[in-house]
Every structure is written in C-alpha cells, then in structure tokens.
C-alpha positions in Angstrom: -30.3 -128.7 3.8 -31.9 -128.7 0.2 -29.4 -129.9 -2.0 -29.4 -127.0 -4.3 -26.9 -127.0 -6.5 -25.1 -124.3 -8.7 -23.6 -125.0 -12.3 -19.8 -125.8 -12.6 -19.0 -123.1 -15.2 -15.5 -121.0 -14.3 -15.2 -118.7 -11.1 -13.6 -115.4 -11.2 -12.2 -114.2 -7.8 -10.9 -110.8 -6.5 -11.7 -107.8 -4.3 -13.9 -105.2 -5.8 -11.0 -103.0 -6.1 -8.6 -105.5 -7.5 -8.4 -103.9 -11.0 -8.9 -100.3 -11.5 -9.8 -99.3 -7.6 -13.8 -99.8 -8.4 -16.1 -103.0 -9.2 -17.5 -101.2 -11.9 -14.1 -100.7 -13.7 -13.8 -104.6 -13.1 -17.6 -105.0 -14.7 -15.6 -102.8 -17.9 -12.7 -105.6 -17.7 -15.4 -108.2 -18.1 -17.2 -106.6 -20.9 -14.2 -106.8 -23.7 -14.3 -109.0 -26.4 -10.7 -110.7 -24.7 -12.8 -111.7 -22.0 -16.4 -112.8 -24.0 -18.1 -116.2 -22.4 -15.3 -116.7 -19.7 -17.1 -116.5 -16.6 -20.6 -117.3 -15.2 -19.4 -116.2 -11.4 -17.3 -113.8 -9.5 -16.4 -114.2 -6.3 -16.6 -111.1 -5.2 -13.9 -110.8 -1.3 -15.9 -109.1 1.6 -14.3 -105.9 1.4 -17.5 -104.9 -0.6 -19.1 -104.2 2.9 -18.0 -102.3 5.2 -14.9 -103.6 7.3 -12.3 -102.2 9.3 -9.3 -105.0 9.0 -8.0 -108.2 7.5 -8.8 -106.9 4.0 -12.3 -107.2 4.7 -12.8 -110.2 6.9 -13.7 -107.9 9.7 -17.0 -107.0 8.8 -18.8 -104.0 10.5 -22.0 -104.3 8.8 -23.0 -105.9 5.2 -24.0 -102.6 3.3 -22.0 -102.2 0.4 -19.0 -99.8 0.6 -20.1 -97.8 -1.1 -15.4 -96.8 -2.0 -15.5 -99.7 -4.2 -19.2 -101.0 -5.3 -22.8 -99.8 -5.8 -26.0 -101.5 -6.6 -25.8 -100.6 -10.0 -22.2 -102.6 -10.6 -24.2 -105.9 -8.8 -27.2 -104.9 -11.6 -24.3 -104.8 -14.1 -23.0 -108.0 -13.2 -26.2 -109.8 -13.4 -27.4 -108.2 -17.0 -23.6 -110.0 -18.1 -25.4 -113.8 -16.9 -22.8 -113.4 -13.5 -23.9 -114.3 -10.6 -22.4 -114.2 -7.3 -20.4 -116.0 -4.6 -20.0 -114.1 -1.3 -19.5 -114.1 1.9 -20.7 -114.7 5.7 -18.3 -114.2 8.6 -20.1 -116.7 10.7 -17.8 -116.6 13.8 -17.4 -113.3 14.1 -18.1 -109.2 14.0 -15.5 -106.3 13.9 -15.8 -103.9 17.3 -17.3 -101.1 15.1 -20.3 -103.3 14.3 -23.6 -101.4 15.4 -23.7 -104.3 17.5 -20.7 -104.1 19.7 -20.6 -100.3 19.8 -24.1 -100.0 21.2 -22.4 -103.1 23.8 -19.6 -100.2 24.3 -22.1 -97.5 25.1 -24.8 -99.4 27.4 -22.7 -102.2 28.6 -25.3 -104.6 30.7 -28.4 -102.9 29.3 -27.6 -103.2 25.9 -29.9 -104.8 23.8 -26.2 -106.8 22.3 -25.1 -108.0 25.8 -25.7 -111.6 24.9 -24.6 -110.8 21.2 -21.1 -111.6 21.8 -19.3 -114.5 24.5 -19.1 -112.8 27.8 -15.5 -114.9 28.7 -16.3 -114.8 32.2 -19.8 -116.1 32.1 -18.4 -118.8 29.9 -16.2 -119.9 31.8 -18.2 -119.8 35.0 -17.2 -122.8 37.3 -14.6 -124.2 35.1 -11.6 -122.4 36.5 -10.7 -119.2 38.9 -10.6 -115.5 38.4 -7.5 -113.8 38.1 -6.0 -110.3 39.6 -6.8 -108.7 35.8 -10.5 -109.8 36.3 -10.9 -112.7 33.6 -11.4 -116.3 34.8 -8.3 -119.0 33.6 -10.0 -122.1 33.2 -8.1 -124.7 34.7 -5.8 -126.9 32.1 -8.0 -129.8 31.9 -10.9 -128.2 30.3 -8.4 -126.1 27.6 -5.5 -129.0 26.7 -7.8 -129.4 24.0 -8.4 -126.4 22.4 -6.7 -124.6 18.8 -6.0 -120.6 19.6 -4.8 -119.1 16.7 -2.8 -116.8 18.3 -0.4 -117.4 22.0 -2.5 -116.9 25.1 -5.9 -116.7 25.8 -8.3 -115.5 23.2 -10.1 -112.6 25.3 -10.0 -108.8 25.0 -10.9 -107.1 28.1 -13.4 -104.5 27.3 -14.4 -101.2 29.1 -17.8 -100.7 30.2 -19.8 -97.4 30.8 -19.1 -97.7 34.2 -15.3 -98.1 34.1 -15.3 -101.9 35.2 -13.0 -104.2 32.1 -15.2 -107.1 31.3 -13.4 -110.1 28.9 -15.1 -110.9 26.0 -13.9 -114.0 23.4 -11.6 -112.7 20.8 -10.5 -115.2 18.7 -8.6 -113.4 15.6 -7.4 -109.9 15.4 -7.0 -107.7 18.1 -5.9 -104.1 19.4 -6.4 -101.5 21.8 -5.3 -97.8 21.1 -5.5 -95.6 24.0 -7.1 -91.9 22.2 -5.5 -88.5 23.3 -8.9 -87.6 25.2 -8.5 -91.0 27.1 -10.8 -93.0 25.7 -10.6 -96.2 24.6 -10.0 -97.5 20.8 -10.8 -101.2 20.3 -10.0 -102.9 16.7 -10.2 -106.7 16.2 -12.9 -109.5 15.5 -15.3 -110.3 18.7 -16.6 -114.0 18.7 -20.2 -114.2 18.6 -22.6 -116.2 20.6 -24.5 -118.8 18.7 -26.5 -118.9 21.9 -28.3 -116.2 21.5 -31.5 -115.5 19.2 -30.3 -112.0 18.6 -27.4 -113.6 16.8 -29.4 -115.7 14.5 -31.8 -113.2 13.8 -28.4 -111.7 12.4 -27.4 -114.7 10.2 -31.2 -114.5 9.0 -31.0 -111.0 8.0 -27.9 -111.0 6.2 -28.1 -114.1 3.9 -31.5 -112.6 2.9 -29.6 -109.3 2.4 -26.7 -111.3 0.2 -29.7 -113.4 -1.8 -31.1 -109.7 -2.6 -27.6 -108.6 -3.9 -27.6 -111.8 -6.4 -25.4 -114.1 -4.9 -25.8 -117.8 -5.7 -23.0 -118.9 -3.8 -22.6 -118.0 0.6 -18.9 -119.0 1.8 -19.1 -119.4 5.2 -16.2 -118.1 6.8 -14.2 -119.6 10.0 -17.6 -121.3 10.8 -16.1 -124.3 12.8 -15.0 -121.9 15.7 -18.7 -120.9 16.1 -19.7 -124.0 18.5 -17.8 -123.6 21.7 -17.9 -125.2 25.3 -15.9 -125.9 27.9 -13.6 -128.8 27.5 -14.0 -129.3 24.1 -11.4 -128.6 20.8 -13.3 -124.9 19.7 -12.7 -125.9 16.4 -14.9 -128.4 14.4 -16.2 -129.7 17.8 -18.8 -132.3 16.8 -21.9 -133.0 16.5 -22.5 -128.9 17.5 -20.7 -127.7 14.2 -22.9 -130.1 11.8 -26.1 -128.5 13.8 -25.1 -125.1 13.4 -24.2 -125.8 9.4 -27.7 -127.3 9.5 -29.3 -124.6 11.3 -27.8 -121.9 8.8 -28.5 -123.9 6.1 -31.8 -124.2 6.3 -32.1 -120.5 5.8 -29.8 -120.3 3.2 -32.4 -122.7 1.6 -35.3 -120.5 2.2 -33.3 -117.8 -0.2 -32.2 -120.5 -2.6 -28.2 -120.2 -1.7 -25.6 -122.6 -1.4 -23.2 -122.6 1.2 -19.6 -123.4 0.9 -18.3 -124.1 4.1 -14.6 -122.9 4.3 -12.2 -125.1 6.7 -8.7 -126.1 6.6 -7.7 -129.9 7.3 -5.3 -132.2 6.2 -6.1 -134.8 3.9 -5.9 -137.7 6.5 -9.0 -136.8 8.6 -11.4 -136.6 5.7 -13.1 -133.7 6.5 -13.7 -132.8 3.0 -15.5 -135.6 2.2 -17.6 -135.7 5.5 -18.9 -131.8 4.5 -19.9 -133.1 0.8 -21.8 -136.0 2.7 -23.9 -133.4 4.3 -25.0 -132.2 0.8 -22.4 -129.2 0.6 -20.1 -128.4 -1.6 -16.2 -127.7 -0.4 -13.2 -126.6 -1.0 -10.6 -128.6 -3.1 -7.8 -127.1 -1.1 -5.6 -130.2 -2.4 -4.9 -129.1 -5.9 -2.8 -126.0 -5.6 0.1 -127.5 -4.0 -0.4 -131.0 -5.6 -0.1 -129.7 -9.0 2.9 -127.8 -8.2 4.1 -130.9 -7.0 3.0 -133.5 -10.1 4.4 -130.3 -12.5 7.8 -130.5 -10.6 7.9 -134.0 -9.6 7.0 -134.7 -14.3 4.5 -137.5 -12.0 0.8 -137.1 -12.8 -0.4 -140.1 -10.8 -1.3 -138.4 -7.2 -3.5 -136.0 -9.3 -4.9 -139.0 -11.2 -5.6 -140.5 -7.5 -7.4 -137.3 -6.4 -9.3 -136.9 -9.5 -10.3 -140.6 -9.1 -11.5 -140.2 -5.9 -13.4 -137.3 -6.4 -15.6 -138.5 -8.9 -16.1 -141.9 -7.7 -17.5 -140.5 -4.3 -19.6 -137.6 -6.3 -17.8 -134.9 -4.7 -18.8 -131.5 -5.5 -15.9 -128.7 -4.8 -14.8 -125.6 -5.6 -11.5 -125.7 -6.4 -8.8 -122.9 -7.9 -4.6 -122.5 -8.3 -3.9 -119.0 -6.5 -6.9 -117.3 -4.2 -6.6 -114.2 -1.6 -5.1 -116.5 0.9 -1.7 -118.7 0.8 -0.9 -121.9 -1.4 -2.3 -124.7 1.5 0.5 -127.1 2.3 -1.2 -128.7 5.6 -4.0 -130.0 4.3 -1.7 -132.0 2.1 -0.8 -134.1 4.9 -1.5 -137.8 4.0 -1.9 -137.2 0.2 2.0 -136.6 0.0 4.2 -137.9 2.3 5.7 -135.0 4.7 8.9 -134.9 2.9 7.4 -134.1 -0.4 5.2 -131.5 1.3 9.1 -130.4 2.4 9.9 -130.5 -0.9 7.1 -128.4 -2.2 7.8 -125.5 0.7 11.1 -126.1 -0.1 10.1 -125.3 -3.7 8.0 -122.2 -3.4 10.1 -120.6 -0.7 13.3 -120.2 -3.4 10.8 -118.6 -5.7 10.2 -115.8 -3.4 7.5 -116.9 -1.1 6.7 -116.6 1.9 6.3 -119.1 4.5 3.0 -118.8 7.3 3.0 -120.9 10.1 0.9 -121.4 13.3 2.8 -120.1 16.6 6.0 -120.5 15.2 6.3 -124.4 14.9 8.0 -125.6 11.8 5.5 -127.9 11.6 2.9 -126.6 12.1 3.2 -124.9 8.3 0.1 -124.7 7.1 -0.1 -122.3 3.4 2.9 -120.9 1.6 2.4 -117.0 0.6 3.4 -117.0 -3.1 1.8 -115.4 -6.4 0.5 -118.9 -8.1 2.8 -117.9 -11.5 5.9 -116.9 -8.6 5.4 -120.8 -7.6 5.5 -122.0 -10.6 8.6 -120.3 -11.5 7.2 -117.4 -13.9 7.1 -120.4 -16.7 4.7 -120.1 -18.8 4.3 -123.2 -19.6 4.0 -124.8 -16.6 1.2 -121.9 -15.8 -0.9 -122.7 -18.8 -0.2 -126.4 -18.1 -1.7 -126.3 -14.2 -4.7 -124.1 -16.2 -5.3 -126.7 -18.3 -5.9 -129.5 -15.8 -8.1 -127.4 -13.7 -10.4 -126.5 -16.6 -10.8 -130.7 -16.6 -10.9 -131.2 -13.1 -14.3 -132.2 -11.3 -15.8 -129.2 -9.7 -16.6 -125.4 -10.3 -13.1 -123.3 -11.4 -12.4 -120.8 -9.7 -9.6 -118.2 -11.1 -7.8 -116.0 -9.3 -7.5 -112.4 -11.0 -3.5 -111.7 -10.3 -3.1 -115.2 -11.9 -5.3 -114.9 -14.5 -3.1 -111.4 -15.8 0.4 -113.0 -14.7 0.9 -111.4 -11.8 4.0 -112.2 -10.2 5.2 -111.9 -6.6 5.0 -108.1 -5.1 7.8 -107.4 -2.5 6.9 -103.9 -2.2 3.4 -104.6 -1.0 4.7 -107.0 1.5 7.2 -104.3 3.0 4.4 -101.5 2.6 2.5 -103.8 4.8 4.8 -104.5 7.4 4.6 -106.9 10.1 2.7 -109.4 9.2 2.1 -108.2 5.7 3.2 -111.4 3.7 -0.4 -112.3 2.6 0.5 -108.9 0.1 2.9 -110.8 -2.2 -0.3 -112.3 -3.7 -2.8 -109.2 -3.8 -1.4 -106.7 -6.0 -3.8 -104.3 -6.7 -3.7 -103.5 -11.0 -4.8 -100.8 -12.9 -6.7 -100.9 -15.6 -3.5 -100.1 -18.1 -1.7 -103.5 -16.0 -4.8 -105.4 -17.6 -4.7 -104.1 -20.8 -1.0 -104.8 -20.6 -1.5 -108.2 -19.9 -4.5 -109.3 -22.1 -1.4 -108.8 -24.9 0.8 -111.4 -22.9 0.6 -115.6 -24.1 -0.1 -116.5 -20.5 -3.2 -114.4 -20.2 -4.5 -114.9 -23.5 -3.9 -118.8 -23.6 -5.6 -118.4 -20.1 -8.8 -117.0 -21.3 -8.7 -119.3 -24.4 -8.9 -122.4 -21.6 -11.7 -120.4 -19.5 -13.7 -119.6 -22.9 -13.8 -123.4 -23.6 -15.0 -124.5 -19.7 -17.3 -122.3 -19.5 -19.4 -123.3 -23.5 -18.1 -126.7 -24.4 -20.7 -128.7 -23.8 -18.6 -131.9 -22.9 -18.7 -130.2 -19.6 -22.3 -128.9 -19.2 -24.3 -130.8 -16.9 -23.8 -134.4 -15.8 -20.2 -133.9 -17.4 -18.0 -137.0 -16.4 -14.3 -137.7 -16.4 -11.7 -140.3 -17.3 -8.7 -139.8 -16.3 -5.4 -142.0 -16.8 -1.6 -141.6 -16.5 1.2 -143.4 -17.9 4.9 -142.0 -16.7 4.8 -138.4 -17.4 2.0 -138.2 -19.5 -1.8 -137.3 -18.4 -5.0 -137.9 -20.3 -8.3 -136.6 -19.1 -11.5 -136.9 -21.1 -14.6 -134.6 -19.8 -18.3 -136.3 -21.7 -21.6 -134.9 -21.4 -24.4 -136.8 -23.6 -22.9 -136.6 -27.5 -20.0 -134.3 -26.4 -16.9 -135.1 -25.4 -13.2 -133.5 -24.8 -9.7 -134.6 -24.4 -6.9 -133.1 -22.6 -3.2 -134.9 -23.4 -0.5 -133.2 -21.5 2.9 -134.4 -21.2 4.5 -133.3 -17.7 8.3 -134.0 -18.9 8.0 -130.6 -20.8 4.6 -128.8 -19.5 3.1 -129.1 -22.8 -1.0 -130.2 -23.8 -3.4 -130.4 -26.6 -7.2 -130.8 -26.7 -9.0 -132.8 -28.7 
C-alpha cells in the first residue's frame, strides 16, 4: 500500500444524528464562533447509509440516508476545510442488502450465490451433516476458532424452493416468522472474499466513499474476513495481511487511508505489526491507561507508551470516549491484570457497565461508560486527560457526548433493553443540550485545548515529543521547526498549564 498519509490535526466523532437529529444541524454546531479552527475531520458513524441494526454497522447499501444526511451537508463539510473519516464493513452485509435479497429470491441462480459463505460448501469434507441440514465440522478443525456469540455462527436460510441452506453469520442474527408465513431474516451475513463479485463490491464502494470526501476508510471487523478450515477466523495469518493488501491497493487508487480496526491486547503487538505495514491504527491503550495514571496520581506507564510510540514512528488514531466501550482487554501486559481489576473496578462504581465475551469474567474486554461518567464527573480530571491527548503522538479524535459533558444515560440503556448497554454512551442531544453546554467550563476549556491542536504550529508537520515524569508530575513538550509547546500537569490534583 502507498503510504499516504493524513495530517494529525483533531478528529471529531458522532453519528449524523448525534446533535439535533440531522448532519446538517451538526454542520450549524461547527459553524459558531465557540467552535472556530477546532476540527479538520469528522468521523462521521455508518448510520449515514442505509442500515438496518447495530446503529449502523449493518449496512444494507452505502447511499446516504437520506433521515439524517444529504450531499449538500458532505459539500457543507468540505467548504468548512473538513474532511472525512468513514467507514467499510469489510466482513460483512445486512440480509436486506440488494445482494442477499436477490440470494432470497433466486436462491442457486442468483447472480449473489457465491456472494456470501455457503456453510455447507465450506465445510465440505471437514465434518458430517446433521438432522437440521448444516454440516458440524469435527472438533479438531474448530478448537481454534473465536465465535462471538455461543454455537455455531450459521443462520439457516430459506430458499425459493423451500429447502434451508446455512449460510456464515458471524454477528447479529434473527428470524421473525411474518403473519402471511413468510420468512423475516435480520442480522449480518459473512461475505466471501472468494468471490470476484465480492471485491468488485469493496472496489465500488471505496470509490463511492472517496466521491463523498473521505480521507480516512476504517475498516471494520476486517480480521474475520480470511477464513478456512482449521484455522483461528480471526486475524489468521498471512491471509489477513493479503486481504489488507489487496484492499489497500484500491484504497490507494482513490488516495484513502485505511485504518484497520482490531482489538488485541497489548502483549501480542498487533498494533505495532499493522503500523509496520504502513497503516495507521488505533491507540486503543490510552482510554483506560489514563483513567488509570489520573487515579493511580502515576504518570509513568503513559510516559512508557508515549515513549514507545514515537521511538518506533507509530502513527494512530487515538481518542478518550468513542461509540463503543472504554477497552480494558487490550490493556493486558501494559498493566498488570490486577490494575486492569482495578480500573473495571473503577468505572463500574461510576455507573458503567461491564461487556464481556460469553460470560467469562475474564474474558472482559471494554467497560460501557460515558468517558466524563469514568472519570467521576470531575472536571478536572476531564480537562486533564484532554490535555494529554492534545500532546499525545497521533491524530485526536474527540468524541461528541465528551466533548459537551455528557454524562452516563440510564434511560437509554433501559429504552434499549437487552443488550442495550452500549446506550449509556450515545445520548442523542439537541441542539438547545449543545448550546447548554458550550456555557459549561468543561466544554469550553475543551474547545480552548482542541483550538490550540488543531493551529499551533509546534504540532504541524514533523511535530516531535519529549516527554518525562517525575512522581506525579508530567511534562510533554510537542516542537515542529521554530515552534515549540509545553504541557506541565501535576496528577496529585489534575491540574496543567502550557507554555
């Protein structure tokens, strides 16, 4: 892949109707004077296409929705100097994708039949067919493989002729059974990387996403997308590096850079062995390690991180709160498992919520919490863990609900219901909530920090950074040519000043 690169200037982050119901009424947010020169990119969550579940991670095809967004916001956004960061669901497609519903209606003949994993045809030879129809490979070629959910991940699926066929389903599922009889399916079908059809799809779309101004491609759940029998499913190598190759290369073509999105603990490196391709990641690390240095009044591990970062020229992305959890697994080997404890420990008697994988305790992977809920509502402590990201390596990116102080929202989690804890964190705010909270400290010592990241030109390009620690206290210097800034912050009391 080219190693195009994008600038590091600050990141906002929400769905299109995170404040005021409409991208364009977020496009007015970023027009006042509160919020003049503090962003270069918005992140903008999937729901702008159309999708069917999993707040938009189920994508059904990548027009814009036209509910929430219309060309004339993305023209907006690019006469503000914004560009974009969106994304590609590489491993999968919801069942009312054109694709699978023309699979629905021809079955065999479709033009799709090889679109998606026929389970059976997979599995052909590597285990034996059971009364329901679907074949249950035999233990030695699945004692390997990471299911995100108990069982096996199939759906069986109806053909025009009556006959159930199994198709891979690796995330979200369900089957609703209509009054006239038919046959409802909802969930995410895997698709197969096998098939031409398939990456005539990837080619189509990042040329679709390059036309709607993004800079930026996140490529979603892309290490489930090289399967085979016997192997892990999940970051099986060296099939996952060629298929990041493959999809680079075209991402290239419309001068994008991907951001491959995967969750790992610290121990296995996978960070760095993504940035060693030429891509930038994800610096999953520093939401829960600043909770921890904040709590713990003990800068070093961030020192450490920040240390290592820059001395092996890694490029990330990194943020505080996002759509998702606060990661605690991938912590694994930069704390030691009783201070990631700790930090659960920590969240949880804020009010968050805990997610794990098949119910293991330790198995605990992110902590559902409003960033500003996790650090105790302090405000302090919030313009604090601001602070050190504005001087961390990489590109900022800022949550919206932490960005306007948004604290943890119970009633979205029980409007949600099962399975609804990923609500605490994704309020959705009017545009009177904003203009509430661009009065409050927080917010305005928030946008203060953003405004200076995003013009000083200590960290414009080629920006380095020195960063020391002595007991509680934290210095970080950020230079660029002639220009050069100073962050002193003392973790015994959350406070800073820049020099």
């Amino acid at each position: 892949m080219k190693k195009t690169l994008t600038d590091d200037r600050p990141m906002l982050n929400a769905y299109p109707d995170s404040c005021g119901g409409r991208l364009s009424e977020m496009i007015n947010i970023l027009k006042k004077d509160e919020l003049k020169d503090t962003f270069s990119s918005f992140y903008i969550l999937p729901s702008i296409y159309h999708s069917d579940l999993d707040r938009g991670f189920s994508v059904i095809d990548y027009d814009l929705n036209e509910d929430y967004a219309s060309a004339s916001d993305l023209d907006a956004l690019s006469d503000l100097g914004i560009d974009m960061k969106l994304d590609l669901i590489l491993n999968h497609a919801s069942t009312l994708s054109p694709q699978f519903q023309d699979l629905l209606k021809n079955g065999d003949r479709s033009i799709y039949a090889d679109f998606f994993i026929d389970w059976n045809r997979f599995w052909d030879g590597y285990g034996s067919l059971t009364d329901e129809g679907y074949i249950r490979p035999d233990d030695e070629y699945i004692k390997d493989m990471f299911f995100r959910k108990p069982g096996l991940p199939l759906l069986m699926v109806q053909m025009p002729d009556g006959t159930k066929k199994p198709y891979w389903n690796t995330f979200y599922q369900e089957i609703k059974e209509l009054p006239d009889g038919k046959i409802r399916y909802l969930g995410q079908m895997d698709l197969d990387i096998n098939s031409p059809l398939v990456w005539d799809f990837y080619r189509e779309t990042l040329e679709r996403l390059a036309g709607y101004g993004a800079k930026i491609i996140r490529l979603d759940a892309f290490a489930y997308a090289p399967k085979a029998p016997g192997r892990k499913n999940f970051l099986n190598e060296p099939e996952t590096w060629d298929v990041l190759s493959r999809v680079g290369d075209i991402a290239s073509k419309n001068d994008l850079l991907l951001l491959p999105e995967i969750h790992a603990s610290y121990s296995e490196k996978i960070y760095e062995k993504i940035s060693s391709k030429g891509y930038m990641t994800y610096d999953f690390f520093l939401p829960g390690l600043l909770i921890h240095c904040i709590e713990k009044k003990d800068p070093s591990p961030l020192v450490a991180w920040a240390e290592e970062l820059s001395e092996k020229g890694i490029r990330t992305v990194n943020m505080l709160g996002c759509h998702d959890g606060i990661p605690v697994l991938d912590l694994k080997g930069l704390l030691s498992d009783s201070q990631i404890d700790e930090l659960i420990e920590t969240i949880v008697s804020r009010g968050g919520y805990v997610k794990d994988l098949h119910g293991k305790k330790n198995m605990y992977y992110q902590v559902n919490a409003a960033y500003y809920s996790a650090l105790g509502e302090n405000d302090a402590k919030m313009l604090l863990a601001r602070a050190i990201q504005m001087f961390m390596p990489g590109k900022p990116q800022v949550w919206y609900l932490d960005l306007f102080g948004g604290k943890n929202d119970y009633k979205a989690v029980e409007l949600a219901g099962p399975g609804g804890h990923k609500e605490i964190n994704r309020s959705n705010l009017s545009v009177k909530d904003v203009e509430e909270a661009l009065k409050k400290d927080v917010v305005k010592g928030q946008l203060d920090l953003l405004r200076l990241r995003n013009t000083h030109p200590a960290f414009g390009p080629g920006s380095r950074l020195d960063i020391s620690s002595s007991g509680s206290r934290l210095v970080m210097t950020r230079t660029a040519g002639d220009h050069s800034i100073t962050l002193n912050a003392d973790l015994s009391d959350s406070s800073y000043r820049i020099s």
